[in-house]
N, C-alpha and C positions, 0 to 999 in steps of 0.2 A: 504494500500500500504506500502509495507516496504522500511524504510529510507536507504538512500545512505548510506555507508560508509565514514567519514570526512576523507580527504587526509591526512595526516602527517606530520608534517615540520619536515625536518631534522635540521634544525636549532633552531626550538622549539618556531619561532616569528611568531604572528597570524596578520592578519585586522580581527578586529572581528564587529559583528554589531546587536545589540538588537531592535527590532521595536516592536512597542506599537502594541496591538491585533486589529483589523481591522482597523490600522493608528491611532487609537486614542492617546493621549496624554499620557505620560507616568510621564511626570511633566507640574504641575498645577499650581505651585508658586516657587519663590527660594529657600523656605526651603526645598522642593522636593532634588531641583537639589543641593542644600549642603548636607545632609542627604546621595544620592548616592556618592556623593567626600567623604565623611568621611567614606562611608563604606565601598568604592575601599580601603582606607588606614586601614583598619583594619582587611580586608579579605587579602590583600598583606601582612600586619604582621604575618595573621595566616598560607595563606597559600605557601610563599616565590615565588612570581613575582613580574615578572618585570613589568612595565608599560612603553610605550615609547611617545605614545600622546594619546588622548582622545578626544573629542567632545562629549556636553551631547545638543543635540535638543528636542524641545518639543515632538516630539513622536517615537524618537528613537536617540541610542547612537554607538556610532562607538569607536574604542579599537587599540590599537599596542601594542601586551601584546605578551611576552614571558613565557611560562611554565617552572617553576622551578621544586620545592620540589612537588606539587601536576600536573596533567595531566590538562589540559585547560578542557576540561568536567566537571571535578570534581569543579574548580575554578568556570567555568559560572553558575553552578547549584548552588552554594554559593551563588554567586551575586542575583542573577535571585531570589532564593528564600530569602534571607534576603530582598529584595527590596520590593518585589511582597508583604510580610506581612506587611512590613511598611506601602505603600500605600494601599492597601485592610484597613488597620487598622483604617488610618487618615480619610480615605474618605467613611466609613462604607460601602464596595461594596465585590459581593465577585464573582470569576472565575480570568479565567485567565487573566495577564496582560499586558505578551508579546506574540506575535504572533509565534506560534511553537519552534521550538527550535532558538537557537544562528545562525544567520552563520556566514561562516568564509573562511578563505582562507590562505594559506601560502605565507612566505616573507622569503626566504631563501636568495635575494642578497643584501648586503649591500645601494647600490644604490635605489632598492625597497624599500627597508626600510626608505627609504627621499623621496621616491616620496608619498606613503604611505601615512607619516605623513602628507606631505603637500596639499593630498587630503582631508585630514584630518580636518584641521584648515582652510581649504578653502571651508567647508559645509555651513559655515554662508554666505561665500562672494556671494555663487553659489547658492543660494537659496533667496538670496535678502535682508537679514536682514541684514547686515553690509556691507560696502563698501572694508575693510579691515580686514585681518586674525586679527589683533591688536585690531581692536575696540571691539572682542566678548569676553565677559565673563568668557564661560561657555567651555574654552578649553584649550589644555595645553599650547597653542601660548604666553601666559603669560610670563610661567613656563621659556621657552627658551631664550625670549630675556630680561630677567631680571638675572642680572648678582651679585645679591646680593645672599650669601652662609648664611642670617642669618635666613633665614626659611627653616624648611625643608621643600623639595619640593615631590607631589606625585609623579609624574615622573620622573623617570631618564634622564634629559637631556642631560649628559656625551656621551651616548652612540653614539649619532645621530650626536650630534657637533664635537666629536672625529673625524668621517669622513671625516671636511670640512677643519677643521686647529688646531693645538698643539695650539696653542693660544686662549684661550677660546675671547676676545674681538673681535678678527677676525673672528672666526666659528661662534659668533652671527650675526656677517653683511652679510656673507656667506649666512646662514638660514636665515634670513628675505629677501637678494633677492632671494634667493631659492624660498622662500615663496612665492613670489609675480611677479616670470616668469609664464605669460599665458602659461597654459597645459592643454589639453584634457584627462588629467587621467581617467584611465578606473577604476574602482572599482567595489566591489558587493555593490549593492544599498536596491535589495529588489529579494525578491524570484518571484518561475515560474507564481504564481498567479497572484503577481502585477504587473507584467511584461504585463500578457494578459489586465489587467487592466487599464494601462498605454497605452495600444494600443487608448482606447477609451480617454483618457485625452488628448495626442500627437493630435488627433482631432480635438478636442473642443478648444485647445487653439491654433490651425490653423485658425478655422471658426474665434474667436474672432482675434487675430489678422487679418486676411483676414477682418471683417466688421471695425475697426478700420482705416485699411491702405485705404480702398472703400471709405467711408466716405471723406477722402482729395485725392481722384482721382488717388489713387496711385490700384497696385497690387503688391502681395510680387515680382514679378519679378521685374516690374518697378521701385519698394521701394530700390534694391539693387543694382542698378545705378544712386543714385541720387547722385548728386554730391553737391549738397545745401548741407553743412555739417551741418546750425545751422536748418534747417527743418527736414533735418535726427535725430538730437539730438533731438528735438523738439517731434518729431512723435514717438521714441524710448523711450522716458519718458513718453507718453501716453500709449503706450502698456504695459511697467511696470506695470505702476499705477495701469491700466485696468484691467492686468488680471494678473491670478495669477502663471504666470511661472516663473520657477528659468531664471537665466543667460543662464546655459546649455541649457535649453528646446529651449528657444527665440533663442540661437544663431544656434540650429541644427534646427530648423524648419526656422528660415529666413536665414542659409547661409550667416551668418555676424560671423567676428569673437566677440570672448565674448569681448576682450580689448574694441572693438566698442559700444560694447552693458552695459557694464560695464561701461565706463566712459561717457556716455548721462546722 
C-alpha cells in the first residue's frame, strides 16, 4: 500500500511521535533515555532545530520540533537511525525498533503550540505514573519552570513562555497553571492499527472495571451518582490499582471527569 503524503507546516512546527515496534519498549534503563537526550542535542547541533518540548516514555516519545536548516524527514531519519544502532548495539538484537515510520502532524497556531506542549508533559500524569507534569523526569516540564540560565538547556523554552508574559518569572507561573488546567487534548496517539487494537482494550478494561464496580453492588451507571465522595475515592483507587488504564481511558469509559479520577 503506498504511504500518504505528510501535510506540511507552513510554519515548519511539528507534534511528532516515535512508538516502539509492536508497543514494545524503546528504553530499558536511564542510560537509554540519556543516550536519546544527548543525541537530540547533537543531531540539533548538526542538523539546526528547534526543539520546543519532548517527552521520552518507555515505549514511545512525543517531539514539538521545528525544521530548520534540514526538512523534518531528513532530521527523524537521523534520530530514528542513530538511536535504533545504539540500542540494537547495547542489547545484541537486531530488526526494526520503531514501529513504521514517525508520525506527525502540524502546529501552525501559536496557541496550538501551548496546548501541544502541554499535552505533552501531561503523558506521565495521563497514563498514571506521576500525579504531576513536575514530578517526571524524562520531559522538558523541567526545562520551563527552572529559571536558572546556567545550563544550557535542550529546549528552547523562550519561544512558548514569550507567548504568556515579557517577564520570564511571570510566563513560568502562566505555564505551570497552563500546565495543570484539566483539558481533553486531542493528539495523534498511535496509528490506524492501534486504533483497531485499542477497540478490543476500551473493552477489556470496561469488563474489568464493570467486575470491580459489581463486586461493591454498584454498576458504572449507579457508580456515577454516588454521592459518598470518600466510597467514590475509595472505589476509584481500586480500579487504578486494578487495572491498567490511563486517567483518559477510566474517565471516557466511566463518564467522570479526569480532575475526579485524578485526585482519588
Amino acid at each position: 500500500m503506498a504511504r500518504c503524503a505528510r501535510q506540511q507546516s507552513i510554519s515548519g512546527i511539528y507534534h511528532v511521535m516515535l512508538r516502539g515496534n509492536d508497543r514494545k519498549n524503546i528504553f530499558l534503563d536511564e542510560e537509554d533515555k540519556n543516550y536519546f537526550l544527548n543525541m537530540l542535542r547533537k543531531v540539533k547541533e548538526n542538523c539546526t532545530y528547534e526543539l520546543y518540548a519532548y517527552c521520552l516514555m518507555d515505549n514511545h516519545v512525543h517531539l514539538l520540533i521545528q525544521e530548520k536548516a534540514d526538512c523534518l524527514q531528513r532530521t527523524m531519519k537521523r534520530i530514528g537511525v542513530i538511536y535504533s544502532y545504539y540500542f540494537n548495539k547495547k542489547y545484541q538484537r537486531i530488526g526494526h525498533l520503531f514501529q513504521d515510520r514517525y508520525r506527525s502532524e502540524t502546529v501552525e497556531e501559536e496557541t496550538y503550540a501551548l496546548t501541544a506542549a502541554r499535552y505533552i508533559h501531561n503523558n506521565p500524569v495521563d497514563a498514571g505514573i506521576v500525579k504531576t507534569a513536575e514530578e517526571y523526569k524524562w520531559s522538558s516540564y523541567q526545562e520551563y519552570i527552572d529559571n536558572s540560565t546556567s545550563v544550557k538547556k535542550l529546549t528552547d523554552v523562550t519561544f512558548l513562555l514569550a507567548m504568556l508574559s515579557d517577564k520570564m518569572e511571570r510566563a513560568i507561573i502562566r505555564f505551570k497553571e497552563f500546565t495543570k488546567e484539566i483539558a481533553d487534548d486531542k493528539f495523534i496517539e498511535c496509528g490506524d492499527s492501534d486504533m483497531k487494537k485499542n477497540v478490543g482494550v476500551s473493552s477489556n478494561l470496561q469488563h474489568e472495571i464493570t467486575c470491580v464496580l459489581q463486586r461493591h453492588g454498584y454498576s458504572i451507571e449507579e457508580f456515577r451518582k454516588c454521592s459518598d465522595k470518600s466510597q467514590r475515592d475509595s472505589l476509584l483507587r481500586e480500579i487504578k490499582e486494578g487495572t491498567r488504564g490511563s486517567v483518559r481511558e477510566l474517565s471516557r469509559i466511566m463518564e467522570l471527569s479526569k480532575d475526579i479520577i485524578f485526585r482519588a
